[in-house]
Backbone as ProteinMPNN parsed JSONL, in Angstrom:
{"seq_chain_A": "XXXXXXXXXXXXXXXXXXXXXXXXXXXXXXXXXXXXXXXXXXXXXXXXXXXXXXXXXXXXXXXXXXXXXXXXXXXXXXXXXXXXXX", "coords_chain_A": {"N_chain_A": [[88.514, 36.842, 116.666], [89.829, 39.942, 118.534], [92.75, 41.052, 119.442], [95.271, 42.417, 121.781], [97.313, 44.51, 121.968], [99.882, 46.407, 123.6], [101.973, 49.241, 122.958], [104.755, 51.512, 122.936], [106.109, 54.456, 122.39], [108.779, 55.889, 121.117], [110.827, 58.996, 120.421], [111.451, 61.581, 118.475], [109.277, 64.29, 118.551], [107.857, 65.73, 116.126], [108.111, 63.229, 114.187], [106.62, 61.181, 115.97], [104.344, 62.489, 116.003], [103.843, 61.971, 112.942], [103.951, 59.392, 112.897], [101.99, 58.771, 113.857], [100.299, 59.701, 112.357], [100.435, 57.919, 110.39], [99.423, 55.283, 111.234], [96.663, 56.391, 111.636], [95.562, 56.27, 108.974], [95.794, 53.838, 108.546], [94.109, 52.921, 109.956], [91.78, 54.481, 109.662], [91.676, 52.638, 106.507], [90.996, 50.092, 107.369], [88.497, 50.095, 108.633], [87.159, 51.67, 106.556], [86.91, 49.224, 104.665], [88.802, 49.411, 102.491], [91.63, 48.594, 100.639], [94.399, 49.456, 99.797], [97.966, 51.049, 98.516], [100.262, 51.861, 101.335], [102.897, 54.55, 100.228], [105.581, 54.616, 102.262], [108.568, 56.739, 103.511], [110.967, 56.358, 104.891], [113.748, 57.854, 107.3], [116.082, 57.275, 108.388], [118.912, 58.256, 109.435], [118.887, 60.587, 110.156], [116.384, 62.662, 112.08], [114.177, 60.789, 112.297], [114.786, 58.304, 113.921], [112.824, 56.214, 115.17], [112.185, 54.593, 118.491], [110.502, 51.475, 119.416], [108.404, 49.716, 122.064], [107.82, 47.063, 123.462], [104.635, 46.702, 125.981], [103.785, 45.445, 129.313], [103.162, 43.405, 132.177], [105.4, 42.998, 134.918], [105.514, 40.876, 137.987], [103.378, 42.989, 138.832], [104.503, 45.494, 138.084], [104.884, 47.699, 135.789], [106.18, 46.659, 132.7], [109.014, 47.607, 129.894], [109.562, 46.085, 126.826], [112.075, 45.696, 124.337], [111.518, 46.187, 121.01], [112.621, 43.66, 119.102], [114.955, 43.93, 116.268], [116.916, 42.626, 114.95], [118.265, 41.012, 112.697], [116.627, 41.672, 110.323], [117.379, 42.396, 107.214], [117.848, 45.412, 105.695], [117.861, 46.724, 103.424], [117.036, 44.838, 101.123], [114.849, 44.317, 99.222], [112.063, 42.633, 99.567], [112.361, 42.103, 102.301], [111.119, 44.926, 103.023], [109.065, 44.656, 101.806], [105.951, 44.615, 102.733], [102.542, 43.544, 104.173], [99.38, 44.286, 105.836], [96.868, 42.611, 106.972], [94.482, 40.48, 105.102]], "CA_chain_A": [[88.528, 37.518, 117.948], [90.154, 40.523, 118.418], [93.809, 40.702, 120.491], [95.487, 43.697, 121.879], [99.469, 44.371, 122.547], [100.226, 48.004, 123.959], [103.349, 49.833, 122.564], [105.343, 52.751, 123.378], [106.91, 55.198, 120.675], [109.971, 57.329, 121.51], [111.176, 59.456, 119.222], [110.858, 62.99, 118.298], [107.613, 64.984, 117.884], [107.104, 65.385, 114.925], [107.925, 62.232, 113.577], [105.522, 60.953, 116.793], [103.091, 62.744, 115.056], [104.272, 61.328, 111.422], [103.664, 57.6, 113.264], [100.309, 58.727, 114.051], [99.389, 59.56, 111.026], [100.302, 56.929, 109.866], [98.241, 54.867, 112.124], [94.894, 57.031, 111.007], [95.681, 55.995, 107.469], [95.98, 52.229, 108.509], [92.615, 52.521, 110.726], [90.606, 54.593, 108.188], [91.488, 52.228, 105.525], [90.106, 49.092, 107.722], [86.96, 50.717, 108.796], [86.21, 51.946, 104.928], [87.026, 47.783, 103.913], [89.295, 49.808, 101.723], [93.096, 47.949, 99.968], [95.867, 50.703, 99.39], [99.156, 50.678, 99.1], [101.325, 53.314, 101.115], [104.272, 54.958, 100.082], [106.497, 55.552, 103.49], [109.66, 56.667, 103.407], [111.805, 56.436, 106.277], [115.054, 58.568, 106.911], [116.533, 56.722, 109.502], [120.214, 58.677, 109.735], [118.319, 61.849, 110.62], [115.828, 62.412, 113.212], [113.741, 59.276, 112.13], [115.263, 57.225, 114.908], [111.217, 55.71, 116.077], [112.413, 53.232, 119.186], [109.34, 50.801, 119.748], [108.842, 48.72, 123.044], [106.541, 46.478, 124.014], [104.252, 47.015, 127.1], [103.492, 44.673, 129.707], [103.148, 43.685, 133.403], [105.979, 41.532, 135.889], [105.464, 41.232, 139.194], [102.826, 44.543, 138.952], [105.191, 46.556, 137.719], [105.124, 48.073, 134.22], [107.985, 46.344, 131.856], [108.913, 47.706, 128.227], [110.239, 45.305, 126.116], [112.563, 46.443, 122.99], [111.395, 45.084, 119.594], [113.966, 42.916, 118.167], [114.766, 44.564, 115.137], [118.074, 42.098, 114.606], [117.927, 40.391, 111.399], [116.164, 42.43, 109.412], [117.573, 43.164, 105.854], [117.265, 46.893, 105.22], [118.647, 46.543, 101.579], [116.304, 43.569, 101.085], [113.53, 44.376, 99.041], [111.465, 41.116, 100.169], [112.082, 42.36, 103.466], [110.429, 46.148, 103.253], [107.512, 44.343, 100.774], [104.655, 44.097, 103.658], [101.132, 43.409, 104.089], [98.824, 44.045, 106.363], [95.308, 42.336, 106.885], [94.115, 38.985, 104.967]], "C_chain_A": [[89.688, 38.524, 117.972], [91.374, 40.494, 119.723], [94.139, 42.314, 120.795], [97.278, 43.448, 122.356], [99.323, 46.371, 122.75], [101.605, 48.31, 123.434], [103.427, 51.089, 123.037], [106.135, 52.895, 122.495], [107.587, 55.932, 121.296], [110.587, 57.706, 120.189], [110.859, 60.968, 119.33], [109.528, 63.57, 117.571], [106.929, 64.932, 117.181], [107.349, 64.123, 114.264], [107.052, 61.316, 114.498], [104.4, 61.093, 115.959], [102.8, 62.479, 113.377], [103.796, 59.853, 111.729], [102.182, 57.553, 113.291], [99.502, 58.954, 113.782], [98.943, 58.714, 110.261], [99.411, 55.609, 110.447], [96.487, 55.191, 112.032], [94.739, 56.397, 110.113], [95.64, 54.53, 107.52], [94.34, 52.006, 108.937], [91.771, 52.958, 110.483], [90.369, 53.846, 107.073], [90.961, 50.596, 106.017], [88.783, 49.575, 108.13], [86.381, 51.276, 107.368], [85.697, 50.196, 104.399], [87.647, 48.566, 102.899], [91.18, 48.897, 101.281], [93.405, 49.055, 99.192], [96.814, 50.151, 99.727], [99.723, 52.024, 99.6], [102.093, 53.294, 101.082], [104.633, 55.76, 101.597], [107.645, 55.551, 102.69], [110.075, 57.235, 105.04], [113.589, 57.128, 106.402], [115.735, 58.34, 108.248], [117.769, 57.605, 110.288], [119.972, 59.902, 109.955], [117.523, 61.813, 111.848], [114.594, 61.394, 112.996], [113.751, 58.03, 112.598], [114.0, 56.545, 115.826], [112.158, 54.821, 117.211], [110.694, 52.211, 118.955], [109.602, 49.845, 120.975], [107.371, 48.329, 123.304], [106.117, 46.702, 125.298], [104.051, 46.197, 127.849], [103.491, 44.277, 131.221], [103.878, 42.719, 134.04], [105.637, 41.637, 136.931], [104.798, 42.479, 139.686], [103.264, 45.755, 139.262], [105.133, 46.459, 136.24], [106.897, 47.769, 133.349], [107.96, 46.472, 130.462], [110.126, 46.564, 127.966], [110.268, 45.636, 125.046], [112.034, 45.267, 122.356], [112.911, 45.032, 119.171], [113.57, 43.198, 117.036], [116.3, 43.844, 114.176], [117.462, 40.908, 113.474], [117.049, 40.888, 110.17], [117.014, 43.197, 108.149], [117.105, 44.379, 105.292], [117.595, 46.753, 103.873], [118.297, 45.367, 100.692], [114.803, 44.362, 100.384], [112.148, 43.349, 99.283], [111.09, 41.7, 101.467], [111.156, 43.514, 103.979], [109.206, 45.929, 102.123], [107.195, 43.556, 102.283], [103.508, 44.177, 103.696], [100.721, 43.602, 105.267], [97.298, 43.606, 106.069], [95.714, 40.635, 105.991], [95.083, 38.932, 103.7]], "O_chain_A": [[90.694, 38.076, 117.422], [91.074, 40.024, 120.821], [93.535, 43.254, 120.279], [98.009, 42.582, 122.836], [98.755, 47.227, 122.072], [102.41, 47.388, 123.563], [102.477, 51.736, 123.478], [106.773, 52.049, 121.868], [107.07, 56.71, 122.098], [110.798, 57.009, 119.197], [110.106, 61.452, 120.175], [108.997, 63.364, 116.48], [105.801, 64.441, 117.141], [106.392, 63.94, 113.512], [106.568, 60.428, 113.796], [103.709, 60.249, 115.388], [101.767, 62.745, 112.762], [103.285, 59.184, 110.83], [101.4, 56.68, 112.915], [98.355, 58.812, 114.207], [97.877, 58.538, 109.67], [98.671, 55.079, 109.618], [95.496, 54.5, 112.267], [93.707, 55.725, 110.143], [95.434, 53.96, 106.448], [93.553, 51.201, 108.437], [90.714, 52.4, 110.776], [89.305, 53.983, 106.469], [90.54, 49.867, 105.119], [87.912, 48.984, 107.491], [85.167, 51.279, 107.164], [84.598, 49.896, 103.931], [86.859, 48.495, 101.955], [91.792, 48.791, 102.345], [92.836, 49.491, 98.191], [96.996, 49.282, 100.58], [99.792, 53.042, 98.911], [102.705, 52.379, 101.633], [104.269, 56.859, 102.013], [107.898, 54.88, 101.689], [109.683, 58.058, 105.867], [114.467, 56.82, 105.596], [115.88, 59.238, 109.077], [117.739, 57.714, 111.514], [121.009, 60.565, 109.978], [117.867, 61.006, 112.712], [113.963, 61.359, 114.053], [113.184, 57.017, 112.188], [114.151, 56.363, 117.034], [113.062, 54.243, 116.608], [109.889, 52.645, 118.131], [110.668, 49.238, 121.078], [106.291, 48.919, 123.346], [107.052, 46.947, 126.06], [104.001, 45.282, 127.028], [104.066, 45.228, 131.752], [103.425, 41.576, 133.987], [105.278, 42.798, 137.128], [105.255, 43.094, 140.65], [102.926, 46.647, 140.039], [105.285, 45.432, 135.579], [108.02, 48.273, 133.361], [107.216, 45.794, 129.752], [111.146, 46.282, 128.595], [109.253, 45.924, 124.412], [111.983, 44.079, 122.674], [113.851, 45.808, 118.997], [112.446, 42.998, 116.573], [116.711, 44.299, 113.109], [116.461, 40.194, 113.534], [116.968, 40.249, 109.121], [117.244, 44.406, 108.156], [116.138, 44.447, 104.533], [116.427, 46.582, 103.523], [118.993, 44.953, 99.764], [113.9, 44.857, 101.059], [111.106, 43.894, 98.921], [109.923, 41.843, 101.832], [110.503, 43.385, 105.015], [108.539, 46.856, 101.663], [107.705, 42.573, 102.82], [103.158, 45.185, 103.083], [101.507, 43.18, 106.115], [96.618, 44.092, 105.166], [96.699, 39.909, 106.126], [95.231, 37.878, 103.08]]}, "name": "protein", "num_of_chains": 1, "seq": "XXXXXXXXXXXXXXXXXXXXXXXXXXXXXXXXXXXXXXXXXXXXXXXXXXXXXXXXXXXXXXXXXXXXXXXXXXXXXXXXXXXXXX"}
């Protein structure tokens, strides 16, 4: 069964539009039944700064909630080896 979570992307433009490419490339390669691997690279100390927040509703009001991004080993190869799907 299929779930849903809403997000919100801040960030600058073009790398907006770099996320949402990347996003085509994730949701063309499940609709083919296609297994790739992609090469990102991320340049964080430039304008590469994505935020992400989660979406959601309190009291019927709209509330973003930051992804916890604490603990994450950038210098961890383990950590930037990911999978998506089965």
């Amino acid at each position: 069964m299929n779930k849903s979570f809403d997000i919100r992307v801040v960030g600058q433009e073009p790398e907006i539009k770099e996320f949402i490419n990347l996003c085509k490339v994730i949701q063309s390669l499940g609709r083919h039944g296609a297994n790739r691997t992609i090469k990102l690279s991320v340049d964080g100390d430039g304008s590469g700064r994505l935020a992400f927040f989660g979406i959601g509703k309190e009291e019927g009001r709209t509330k973003y909630t930051d992804f916890n991004s604490n603990g994450i080993d950038v210098d961890s190869e383990e950590a930037l080896d990911l999978y998506i799907g089965e």
